[in-house]
C-alpha positions in Angstrom: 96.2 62.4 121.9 99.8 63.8 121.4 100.7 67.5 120.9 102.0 66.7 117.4 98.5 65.3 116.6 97.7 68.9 116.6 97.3 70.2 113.5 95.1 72.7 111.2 92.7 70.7 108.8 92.6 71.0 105.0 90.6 73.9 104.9 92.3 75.9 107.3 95.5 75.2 105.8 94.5 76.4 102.4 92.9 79.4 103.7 96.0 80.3 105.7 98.0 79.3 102.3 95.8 81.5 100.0 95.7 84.0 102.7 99.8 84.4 102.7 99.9 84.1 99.0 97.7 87.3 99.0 99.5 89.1 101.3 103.2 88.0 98.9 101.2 89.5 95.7 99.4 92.4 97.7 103.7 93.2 98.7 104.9 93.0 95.5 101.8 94.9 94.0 102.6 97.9 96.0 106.6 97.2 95.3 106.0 97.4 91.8 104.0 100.7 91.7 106.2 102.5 93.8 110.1 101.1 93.9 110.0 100.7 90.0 113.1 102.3 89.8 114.9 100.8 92.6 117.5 97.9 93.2 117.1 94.4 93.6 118.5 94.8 97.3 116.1 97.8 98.0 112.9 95.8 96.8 114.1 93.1 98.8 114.4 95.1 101.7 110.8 96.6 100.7 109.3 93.2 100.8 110.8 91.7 103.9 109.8 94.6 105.9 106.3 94.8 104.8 106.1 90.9 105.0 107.9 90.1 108.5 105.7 91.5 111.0 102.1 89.5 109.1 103.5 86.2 109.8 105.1 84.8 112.9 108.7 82.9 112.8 109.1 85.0 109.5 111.7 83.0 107.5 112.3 84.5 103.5 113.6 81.8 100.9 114.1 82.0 97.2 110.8 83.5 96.7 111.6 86.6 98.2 114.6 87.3 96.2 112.9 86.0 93.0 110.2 88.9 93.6 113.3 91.1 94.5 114.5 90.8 91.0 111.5 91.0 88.7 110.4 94.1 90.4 113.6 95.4 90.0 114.1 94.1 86.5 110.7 95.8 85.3 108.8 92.7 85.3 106.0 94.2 86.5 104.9 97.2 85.2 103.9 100.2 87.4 100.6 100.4 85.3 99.3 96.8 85.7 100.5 96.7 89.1 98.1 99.8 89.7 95.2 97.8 87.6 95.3 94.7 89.7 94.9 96.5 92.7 
């Protein structure tokens, strides 16, 4: 067997998958209901930090700043944000 053979199965890898996708929404839930009057660059700043230390080799893309801006562009309204919580 070689070390790349290595790998997660299916079902881990969707549970880790789901499992990061919950913790994205959980850090833009939380975003949203309290920076709702803040910048793009401070939500940012709000989601890396929140999101860097529950993953290791933390690396933010696109999806990060897309978040970034519909926070910060009232995408997401304090109220719902509390409501899905």
């Amino acid at each position: 067997m070689e070390l790349q053979d290595v790998k997660w199965n299916g079902q881990a890898r969707e549970k880790i998958l789901l499992d990061a996708d919950r913790a994205l929404q959980e850090a833009v839930r939380e975003a949203a209901s309290s920076l709702s009057d803040a910048g793009k660059d401070e939500v940012y700043k709000f989601l890396y930090e929140k999101l860097k230390p529950q993953f290791v080799d933390f690396q933010p893309g696109p999806d990060l700043t897309q978040y970034a801006e519909a926070v910060a562009g009232g995408e997401f309204s304090a109220a719902e944000a509390r409501a899905e919580g």
